[in-house]
Biopython code that builds the backbone (N, CA, C, O; Angstrom):
import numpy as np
from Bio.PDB.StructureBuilder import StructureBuilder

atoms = [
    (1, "UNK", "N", (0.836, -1.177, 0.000)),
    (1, "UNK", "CA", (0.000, 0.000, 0.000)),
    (1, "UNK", "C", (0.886, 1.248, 0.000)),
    (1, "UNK", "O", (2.003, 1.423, 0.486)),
    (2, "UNK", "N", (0.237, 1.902, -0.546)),
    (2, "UNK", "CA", (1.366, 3.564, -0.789)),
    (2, "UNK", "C", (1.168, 3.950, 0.538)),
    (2, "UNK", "O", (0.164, 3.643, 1.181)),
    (3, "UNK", "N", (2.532, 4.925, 1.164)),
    (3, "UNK", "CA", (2.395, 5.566, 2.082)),
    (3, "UNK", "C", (2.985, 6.838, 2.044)),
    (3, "UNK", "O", (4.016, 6.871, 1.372)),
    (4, "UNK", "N", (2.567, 8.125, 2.675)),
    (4, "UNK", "CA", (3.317, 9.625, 2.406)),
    (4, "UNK", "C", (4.438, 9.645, 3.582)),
    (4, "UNK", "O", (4.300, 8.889, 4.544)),
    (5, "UNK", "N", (5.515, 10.495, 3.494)),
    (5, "UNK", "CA", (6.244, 10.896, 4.576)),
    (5, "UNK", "C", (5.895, 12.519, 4.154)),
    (5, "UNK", "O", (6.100, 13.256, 3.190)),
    (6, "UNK", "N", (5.130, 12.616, 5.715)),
    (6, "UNK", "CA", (4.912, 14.137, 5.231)),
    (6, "UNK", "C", (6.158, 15.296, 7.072)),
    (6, "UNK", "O", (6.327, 15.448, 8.282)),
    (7, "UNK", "N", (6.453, 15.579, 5.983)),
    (7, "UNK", "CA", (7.606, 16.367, 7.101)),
    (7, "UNK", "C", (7.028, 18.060, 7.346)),
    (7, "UNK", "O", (6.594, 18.585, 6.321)),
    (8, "UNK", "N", (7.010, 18.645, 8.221)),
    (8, "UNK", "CA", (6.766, 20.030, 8.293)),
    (8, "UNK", "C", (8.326, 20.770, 9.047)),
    (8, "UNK", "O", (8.896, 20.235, 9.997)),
    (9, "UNK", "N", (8.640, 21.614, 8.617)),
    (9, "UNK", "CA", (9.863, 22.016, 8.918)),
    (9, "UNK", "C", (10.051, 23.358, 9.083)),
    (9, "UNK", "O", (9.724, 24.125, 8.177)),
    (10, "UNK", "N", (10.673, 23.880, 10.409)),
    (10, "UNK", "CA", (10.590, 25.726, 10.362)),
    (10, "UNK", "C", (12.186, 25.532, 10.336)),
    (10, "UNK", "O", (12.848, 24.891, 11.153)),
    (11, "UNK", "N", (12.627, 26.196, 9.271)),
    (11, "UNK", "CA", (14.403, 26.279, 9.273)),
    (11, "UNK", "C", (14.478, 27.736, 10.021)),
    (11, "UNK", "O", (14.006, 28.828, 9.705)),
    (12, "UNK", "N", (15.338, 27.270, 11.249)),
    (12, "UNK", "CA", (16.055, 28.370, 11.799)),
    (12, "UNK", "C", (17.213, 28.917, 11.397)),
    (12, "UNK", "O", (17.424, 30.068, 11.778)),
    (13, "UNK", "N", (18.022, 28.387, 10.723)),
    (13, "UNK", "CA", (19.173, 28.911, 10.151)),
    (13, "UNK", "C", (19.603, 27.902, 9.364)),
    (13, "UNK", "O", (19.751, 26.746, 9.759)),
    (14, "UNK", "N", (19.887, 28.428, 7.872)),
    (14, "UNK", "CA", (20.373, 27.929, 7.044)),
    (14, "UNK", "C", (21.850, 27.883, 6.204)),
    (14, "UNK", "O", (22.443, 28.402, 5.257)),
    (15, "UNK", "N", (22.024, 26.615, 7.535)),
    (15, "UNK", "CA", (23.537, 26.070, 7.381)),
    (15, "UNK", "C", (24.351, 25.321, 6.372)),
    (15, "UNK", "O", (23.828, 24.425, 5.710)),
    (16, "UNK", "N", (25.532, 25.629, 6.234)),
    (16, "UNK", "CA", (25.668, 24.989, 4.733)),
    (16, "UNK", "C", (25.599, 23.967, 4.569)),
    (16, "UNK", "O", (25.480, 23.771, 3.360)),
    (17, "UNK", "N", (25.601, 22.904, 5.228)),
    (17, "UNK", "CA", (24.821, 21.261, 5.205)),
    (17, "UNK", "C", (24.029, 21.057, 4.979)),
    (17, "UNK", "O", (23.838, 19.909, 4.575)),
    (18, "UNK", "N", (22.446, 22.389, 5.080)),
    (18, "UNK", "CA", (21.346, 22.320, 4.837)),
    (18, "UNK", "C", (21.365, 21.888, 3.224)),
    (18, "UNK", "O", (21.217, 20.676, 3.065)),
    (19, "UNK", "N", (21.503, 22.583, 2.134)),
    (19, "UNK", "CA", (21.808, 22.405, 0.706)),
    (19, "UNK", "C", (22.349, 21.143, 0.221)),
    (19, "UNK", "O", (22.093, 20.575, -0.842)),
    (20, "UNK", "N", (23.400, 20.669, 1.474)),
    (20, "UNK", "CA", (23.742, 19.405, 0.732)),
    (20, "UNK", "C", (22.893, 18.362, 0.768)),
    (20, "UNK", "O", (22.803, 17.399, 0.005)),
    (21, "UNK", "N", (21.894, 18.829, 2.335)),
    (21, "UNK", "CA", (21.144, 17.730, 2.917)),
    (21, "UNK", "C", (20.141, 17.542, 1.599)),
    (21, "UNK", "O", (19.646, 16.433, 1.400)),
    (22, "UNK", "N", (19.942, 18.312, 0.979)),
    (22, "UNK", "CA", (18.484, 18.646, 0.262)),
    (22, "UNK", "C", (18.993, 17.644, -0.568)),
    (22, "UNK", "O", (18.574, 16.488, -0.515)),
    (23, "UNK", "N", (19.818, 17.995, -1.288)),
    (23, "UNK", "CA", (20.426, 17.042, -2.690)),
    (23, "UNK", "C", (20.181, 16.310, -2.306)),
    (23, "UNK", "O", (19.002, 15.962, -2.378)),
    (24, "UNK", "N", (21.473, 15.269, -1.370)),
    (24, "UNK", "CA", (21.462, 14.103, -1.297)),
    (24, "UNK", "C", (20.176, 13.476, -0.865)),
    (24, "UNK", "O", (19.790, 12.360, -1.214)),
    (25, "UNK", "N", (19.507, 14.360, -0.017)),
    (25, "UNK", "CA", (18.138, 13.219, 0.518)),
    (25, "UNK", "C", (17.426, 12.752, -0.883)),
    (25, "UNK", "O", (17.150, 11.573, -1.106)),
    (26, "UNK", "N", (17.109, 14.039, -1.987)),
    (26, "UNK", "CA", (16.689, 13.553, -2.766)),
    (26, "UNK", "C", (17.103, 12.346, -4.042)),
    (26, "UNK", "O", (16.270, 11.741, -4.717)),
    (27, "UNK", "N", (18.430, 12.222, -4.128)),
    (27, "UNK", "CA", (19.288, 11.301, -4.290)),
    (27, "UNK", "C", (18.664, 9.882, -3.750)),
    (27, "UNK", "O", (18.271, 8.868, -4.327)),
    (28, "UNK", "N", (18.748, 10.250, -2.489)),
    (28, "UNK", "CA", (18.855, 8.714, -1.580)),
    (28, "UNK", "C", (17.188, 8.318, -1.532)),
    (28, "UNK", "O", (17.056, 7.113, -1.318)),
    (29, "UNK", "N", (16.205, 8.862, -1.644)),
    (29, "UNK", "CA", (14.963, 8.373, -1.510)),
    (29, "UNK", "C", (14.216, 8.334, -3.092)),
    (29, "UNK", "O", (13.001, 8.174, -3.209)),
    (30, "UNK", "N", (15.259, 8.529, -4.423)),
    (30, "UNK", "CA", (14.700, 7.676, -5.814)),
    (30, "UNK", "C", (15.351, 6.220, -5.381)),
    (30, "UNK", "O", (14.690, 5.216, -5.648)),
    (31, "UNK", "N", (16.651, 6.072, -4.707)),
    (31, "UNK", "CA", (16.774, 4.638, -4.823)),
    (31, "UNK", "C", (15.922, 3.743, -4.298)),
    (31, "UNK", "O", (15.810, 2.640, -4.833)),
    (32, "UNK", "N", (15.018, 4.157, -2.906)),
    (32, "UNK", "CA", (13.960, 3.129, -2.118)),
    (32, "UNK", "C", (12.690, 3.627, -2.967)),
    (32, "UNK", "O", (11.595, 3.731, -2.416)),
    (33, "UNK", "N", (12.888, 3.961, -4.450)),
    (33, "UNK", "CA", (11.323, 4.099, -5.256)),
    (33, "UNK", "C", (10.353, 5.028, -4.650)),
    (33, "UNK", "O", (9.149, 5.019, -4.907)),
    (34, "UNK", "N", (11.044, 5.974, -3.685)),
    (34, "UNK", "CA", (10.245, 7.049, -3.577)),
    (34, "UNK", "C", (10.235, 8.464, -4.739)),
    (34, "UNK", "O", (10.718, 8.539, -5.869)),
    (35, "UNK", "N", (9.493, 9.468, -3.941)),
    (35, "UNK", "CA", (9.687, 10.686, -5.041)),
    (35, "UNK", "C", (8.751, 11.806, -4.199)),
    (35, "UNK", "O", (7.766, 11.628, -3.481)),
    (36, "UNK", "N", (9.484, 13.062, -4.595)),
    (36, "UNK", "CA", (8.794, 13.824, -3.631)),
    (36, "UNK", "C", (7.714, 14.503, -4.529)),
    (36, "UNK", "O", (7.899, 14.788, -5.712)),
    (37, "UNK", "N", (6.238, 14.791, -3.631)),
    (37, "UNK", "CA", (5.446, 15.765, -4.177)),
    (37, "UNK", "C", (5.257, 17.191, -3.707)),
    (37, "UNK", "O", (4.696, 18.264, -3.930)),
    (38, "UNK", "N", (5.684, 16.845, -3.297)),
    (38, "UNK", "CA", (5.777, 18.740, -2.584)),
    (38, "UNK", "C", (6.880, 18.382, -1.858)),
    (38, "UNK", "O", (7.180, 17.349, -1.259)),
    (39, "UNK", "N", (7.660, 19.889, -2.098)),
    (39, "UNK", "CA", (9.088, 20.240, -0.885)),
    (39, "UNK", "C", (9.337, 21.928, -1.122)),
    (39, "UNK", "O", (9.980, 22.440, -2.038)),
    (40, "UNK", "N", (8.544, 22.696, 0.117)),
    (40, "UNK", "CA", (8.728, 24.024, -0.261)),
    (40, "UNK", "C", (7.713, 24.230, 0.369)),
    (40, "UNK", "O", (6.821, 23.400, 0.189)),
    (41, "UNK", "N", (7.360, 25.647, 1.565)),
    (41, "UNK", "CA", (6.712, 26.597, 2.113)),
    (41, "UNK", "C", (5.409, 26.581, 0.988)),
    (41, "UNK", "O", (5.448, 26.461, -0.236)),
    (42, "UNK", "N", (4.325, 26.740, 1.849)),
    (42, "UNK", "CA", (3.050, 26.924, 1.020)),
    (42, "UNK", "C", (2.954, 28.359, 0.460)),
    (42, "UNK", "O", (3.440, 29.338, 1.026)),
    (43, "UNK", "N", (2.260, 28.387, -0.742)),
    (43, "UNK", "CA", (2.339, 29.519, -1.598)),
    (43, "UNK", "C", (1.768, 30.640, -1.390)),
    (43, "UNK", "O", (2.026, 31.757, -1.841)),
    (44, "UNK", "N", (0.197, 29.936, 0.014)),
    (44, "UNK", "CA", (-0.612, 30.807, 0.307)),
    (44, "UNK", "C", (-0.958, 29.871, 1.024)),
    (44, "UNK", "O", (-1.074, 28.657, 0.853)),
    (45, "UNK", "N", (-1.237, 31.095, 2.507)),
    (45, "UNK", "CA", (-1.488, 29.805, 4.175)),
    (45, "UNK", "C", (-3.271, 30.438, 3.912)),
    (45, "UNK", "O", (-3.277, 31.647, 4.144)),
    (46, "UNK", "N", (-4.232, 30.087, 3.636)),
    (46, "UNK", "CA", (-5.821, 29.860, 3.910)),
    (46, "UNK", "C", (-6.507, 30.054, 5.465)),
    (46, "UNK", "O", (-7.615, 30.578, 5.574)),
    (47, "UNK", "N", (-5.838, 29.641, 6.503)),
    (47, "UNK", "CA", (-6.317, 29.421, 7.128)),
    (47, "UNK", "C", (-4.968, 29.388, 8.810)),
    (47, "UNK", "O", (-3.900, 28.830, 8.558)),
    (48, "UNK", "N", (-5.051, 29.675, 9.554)),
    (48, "UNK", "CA", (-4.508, 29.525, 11.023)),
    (48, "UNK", "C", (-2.700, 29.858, 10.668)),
    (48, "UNK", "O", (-2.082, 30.017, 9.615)),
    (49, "UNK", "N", (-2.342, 29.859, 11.967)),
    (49, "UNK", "CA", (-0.513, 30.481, 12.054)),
    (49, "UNK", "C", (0.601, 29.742, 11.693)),
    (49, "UNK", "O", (1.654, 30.115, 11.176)),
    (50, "UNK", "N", (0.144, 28.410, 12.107)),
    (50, "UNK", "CA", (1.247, 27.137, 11.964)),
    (50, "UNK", "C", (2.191, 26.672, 11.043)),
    (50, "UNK", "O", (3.105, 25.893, 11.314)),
    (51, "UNK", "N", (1.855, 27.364, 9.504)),
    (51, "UNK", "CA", (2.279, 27.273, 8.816)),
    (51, "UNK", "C", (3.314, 28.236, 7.794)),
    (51, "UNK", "O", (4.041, 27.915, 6.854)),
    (52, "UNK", "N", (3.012, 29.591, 8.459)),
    (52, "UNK", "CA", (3.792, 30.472, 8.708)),
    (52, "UNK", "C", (4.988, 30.422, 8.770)),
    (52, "UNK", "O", (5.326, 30.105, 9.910)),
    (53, "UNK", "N", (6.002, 30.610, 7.966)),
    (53, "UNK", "CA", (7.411, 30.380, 8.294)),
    (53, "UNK", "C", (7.883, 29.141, 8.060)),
    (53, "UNK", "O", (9.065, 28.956, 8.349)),
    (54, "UNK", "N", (7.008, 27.867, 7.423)),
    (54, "UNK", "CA", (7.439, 26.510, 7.572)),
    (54, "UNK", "C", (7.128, 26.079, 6.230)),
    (54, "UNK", "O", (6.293, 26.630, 5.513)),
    (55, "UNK", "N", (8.049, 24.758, 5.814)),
    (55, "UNK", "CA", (7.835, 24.304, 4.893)),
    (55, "UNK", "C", (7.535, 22.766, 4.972)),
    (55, "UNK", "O", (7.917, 22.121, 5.948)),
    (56, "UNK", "N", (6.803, 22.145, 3.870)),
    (56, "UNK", "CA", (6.150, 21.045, 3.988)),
    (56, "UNK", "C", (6.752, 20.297, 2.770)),
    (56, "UNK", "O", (6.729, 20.802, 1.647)),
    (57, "UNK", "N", (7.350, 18.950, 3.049)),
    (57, "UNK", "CA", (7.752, 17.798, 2.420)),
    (57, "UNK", "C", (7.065, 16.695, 2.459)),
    (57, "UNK", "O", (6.945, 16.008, 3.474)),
    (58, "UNK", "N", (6.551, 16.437, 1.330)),
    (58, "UNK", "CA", (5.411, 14.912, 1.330)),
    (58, "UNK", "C", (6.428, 14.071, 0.265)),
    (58, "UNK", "O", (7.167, 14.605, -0.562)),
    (59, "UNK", "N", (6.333, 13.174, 0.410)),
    (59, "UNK", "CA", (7.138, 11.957, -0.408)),
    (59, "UNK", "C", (6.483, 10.902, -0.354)),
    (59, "UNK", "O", (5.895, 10.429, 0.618)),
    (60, "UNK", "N", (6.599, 10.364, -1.774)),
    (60, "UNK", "CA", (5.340, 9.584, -1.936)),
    (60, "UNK", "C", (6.121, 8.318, -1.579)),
    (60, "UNK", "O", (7.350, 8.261, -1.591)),
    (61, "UNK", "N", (5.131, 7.092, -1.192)),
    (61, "UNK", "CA", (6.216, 5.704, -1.212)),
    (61, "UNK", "C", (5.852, 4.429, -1.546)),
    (61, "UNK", "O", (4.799, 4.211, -0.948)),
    (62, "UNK", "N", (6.135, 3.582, -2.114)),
    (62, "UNK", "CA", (5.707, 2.459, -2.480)),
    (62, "UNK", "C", (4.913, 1.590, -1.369)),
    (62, "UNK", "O", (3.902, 1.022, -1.782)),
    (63, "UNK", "N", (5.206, 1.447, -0.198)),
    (63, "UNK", "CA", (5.433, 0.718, 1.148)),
    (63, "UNK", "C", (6.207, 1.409, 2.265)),
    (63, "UNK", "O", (7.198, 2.139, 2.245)),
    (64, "UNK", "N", (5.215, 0.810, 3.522)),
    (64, "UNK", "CA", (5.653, 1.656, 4.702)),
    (64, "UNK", "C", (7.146, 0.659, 4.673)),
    (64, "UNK", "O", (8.164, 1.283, 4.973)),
    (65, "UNK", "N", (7.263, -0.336, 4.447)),
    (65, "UNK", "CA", (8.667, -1.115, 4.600)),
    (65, "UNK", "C", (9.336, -0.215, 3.777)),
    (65, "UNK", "O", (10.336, 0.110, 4.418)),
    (66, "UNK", "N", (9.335, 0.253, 2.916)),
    (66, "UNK", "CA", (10.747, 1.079, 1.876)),
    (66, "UNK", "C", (10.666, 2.199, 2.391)),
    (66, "UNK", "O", (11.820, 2.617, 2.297)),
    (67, "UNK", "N", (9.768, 3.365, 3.124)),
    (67, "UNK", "CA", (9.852, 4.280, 3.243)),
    (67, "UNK", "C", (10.690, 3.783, 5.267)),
    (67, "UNK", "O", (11.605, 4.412, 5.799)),
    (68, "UNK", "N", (10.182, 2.933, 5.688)),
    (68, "UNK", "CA", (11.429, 2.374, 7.330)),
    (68, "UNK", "C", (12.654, 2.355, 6.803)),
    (68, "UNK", "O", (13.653, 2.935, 7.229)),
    (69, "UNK", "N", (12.535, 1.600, 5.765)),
    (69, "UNK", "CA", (14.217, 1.306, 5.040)),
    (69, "UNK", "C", (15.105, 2.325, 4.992)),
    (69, "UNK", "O", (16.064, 2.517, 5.739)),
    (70, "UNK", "N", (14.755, 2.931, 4.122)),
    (70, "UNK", "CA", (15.342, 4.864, 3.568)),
    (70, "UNK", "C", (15.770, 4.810, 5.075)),
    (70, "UNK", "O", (16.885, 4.462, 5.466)),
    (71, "UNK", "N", (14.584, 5.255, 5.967)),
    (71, "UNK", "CA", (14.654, 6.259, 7.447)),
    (71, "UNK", "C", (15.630, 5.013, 7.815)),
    (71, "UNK", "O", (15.335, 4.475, 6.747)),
    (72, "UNK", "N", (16.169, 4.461, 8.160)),
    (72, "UNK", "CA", (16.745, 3.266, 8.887)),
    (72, "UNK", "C", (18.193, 3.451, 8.259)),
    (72, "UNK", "O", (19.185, 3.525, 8.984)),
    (73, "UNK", "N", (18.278, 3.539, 6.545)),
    (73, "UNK", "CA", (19.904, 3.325, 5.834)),
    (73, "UNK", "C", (21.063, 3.866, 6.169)),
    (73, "UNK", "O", (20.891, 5.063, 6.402)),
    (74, "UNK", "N", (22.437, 3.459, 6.334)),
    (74, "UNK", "CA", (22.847, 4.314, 6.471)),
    (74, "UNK", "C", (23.247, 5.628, 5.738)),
    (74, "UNK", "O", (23.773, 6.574, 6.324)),
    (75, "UNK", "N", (22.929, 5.611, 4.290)),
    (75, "UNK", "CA", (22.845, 6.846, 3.482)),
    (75, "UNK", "C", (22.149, 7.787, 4.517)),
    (75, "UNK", "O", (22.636, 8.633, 5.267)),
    (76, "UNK", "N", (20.807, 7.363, 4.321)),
    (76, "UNK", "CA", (20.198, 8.745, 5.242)),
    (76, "UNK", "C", (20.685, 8.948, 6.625)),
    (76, "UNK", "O", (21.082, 10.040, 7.031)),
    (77, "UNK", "N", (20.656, 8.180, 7.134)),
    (77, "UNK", "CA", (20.853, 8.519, 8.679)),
    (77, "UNK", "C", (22.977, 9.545, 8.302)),
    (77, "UNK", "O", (23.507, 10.369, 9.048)),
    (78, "UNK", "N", (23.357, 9.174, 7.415)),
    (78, "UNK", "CA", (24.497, 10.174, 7.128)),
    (78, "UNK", "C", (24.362, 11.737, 6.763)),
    (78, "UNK", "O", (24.968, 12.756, 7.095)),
    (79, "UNK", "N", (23.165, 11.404, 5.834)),
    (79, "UNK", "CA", (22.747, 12.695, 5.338)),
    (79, "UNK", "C", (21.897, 13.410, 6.056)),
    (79, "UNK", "O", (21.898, 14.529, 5.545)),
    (80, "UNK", "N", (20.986, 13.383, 7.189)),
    (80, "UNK", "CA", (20.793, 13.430, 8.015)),
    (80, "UNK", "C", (21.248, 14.382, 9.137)),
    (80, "UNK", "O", (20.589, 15.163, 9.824)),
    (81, "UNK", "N", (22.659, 14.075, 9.127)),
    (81, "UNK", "CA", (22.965, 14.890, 10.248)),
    (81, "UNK", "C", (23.768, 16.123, 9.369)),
    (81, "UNK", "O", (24.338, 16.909, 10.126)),
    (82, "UNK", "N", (23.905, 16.409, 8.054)),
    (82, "UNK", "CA", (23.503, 17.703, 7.440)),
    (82, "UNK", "C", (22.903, 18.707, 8.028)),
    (82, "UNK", "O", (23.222, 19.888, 8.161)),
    (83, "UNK", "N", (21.853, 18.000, 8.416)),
    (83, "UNK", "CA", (20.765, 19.108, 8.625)),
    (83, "UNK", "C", (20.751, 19.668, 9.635)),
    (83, "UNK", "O", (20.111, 20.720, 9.635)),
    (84, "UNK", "N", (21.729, 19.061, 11.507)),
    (84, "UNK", "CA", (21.482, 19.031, 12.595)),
    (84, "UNK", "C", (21.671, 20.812, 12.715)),
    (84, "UNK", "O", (22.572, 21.417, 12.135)),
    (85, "UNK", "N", (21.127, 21.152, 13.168)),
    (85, "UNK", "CA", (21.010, 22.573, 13.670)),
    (85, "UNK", "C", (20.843, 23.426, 13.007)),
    (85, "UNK", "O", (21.587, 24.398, 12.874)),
    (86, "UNK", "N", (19.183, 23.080, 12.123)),
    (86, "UNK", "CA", (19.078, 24.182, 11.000)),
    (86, "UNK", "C", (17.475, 24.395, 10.696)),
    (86, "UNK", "O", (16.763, 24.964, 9.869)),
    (87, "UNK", "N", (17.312, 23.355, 12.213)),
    (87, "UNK", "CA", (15.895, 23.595, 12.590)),
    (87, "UNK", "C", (14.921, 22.696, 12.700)),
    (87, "UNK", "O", (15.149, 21.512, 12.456)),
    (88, "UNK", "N", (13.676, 23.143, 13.091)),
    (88, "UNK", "CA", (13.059, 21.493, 14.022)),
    (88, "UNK", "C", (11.757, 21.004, 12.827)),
    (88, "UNK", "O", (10.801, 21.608, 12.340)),
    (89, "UNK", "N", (12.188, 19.904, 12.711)),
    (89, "UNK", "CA", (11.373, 18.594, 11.635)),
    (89, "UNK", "C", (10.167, 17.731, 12.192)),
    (89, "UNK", "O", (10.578, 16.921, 13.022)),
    (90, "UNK", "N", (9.345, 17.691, 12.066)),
    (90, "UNK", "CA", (8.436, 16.850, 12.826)),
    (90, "UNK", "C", (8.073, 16.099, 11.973)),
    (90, "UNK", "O", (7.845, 16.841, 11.017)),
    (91, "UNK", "N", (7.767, 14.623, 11.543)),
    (91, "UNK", "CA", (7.743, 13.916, 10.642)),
    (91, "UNK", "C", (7.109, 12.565, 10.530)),
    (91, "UNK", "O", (7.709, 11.630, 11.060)),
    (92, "UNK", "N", (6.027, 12.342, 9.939)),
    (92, "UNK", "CA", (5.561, 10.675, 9.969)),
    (92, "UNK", "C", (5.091, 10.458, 8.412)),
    (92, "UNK", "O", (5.160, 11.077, 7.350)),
    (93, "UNK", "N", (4.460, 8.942, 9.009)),
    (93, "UNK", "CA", (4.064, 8.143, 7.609)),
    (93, "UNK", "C", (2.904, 8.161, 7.751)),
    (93, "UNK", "O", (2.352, 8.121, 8.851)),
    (94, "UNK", "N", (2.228, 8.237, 6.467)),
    (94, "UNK", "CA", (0.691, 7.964, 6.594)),
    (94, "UNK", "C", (0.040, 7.263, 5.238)),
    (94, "UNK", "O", (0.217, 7.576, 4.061)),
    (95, "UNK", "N", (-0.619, 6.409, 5.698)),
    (95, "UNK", "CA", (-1.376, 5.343, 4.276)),
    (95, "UNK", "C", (-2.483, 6.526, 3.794)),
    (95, "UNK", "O", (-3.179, 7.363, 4.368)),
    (96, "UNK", "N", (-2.211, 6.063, 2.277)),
    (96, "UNK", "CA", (-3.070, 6.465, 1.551)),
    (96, "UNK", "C", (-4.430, 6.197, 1.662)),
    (96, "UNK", "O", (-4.750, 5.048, 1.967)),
    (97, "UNK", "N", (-5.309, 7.046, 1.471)),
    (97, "UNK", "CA", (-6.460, 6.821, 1.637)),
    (97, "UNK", "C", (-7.164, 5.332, 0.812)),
    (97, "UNK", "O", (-7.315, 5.313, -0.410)),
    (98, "UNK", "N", (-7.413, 4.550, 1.405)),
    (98, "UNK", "CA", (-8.216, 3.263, 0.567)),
    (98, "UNK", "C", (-8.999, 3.883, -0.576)),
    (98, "UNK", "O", (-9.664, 4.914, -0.474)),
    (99, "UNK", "N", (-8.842, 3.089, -1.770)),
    (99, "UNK", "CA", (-10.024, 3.273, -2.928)),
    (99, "UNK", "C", (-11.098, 2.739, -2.737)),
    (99, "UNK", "O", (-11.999, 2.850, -3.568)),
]
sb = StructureBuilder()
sb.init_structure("model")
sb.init_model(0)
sb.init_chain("A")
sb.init_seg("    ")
for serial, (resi, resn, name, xyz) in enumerate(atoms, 1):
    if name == "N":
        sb.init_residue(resn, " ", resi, " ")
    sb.init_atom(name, np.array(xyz, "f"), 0.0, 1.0, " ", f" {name:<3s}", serial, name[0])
structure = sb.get_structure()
């Protein structure tokens, strides 16, 4: 069953690891047959504060097993710490809605 990794992210400072992090993550999550659909601050917030200042990463995934995998590899967990101090990520998986 498909599953999203949807990440929300307020970058506090953008460190130069941040840029590399970006590449490579996207690098490292075509090999587990993912692909991202959105990565980038909303264009226009509709509605409440939360989103203000933050940007939203959804990645689509074949299986919650390939999208554990990725989060688990050591590619990512390398690329990963790119990012450490460039601001706070909150992040899960979620199944696609049944047809």
């Amino acid at each position: 069953m498909t599953v999203y990794q949807i990440a929300v992210a307020k970058i506090t400072a953008r460190t130069p690891g941040l840029m590399e992090y970006v590449k490579k993550s996207g690098e490292i999550i075509a090999k587990f047959g993912a692909e991202y659909i959105v990565r980038g601050p909303a264009d226009s917030v509709l509605e409440g504060d939360y989103l203000q200042g933050r940007s939203v990463i959804i990645s689509k995934w074949p299986s919650i097993e390939k999208a554990q995998e990725f989060w688990n590899s050591p590619d990512y967990q390398a690329a990963k710490k790119l990012r450490e101090g460039s601001g706070v990520y909150d992040i899960g998986l979620f199944n696609e809605v049944p047809k």
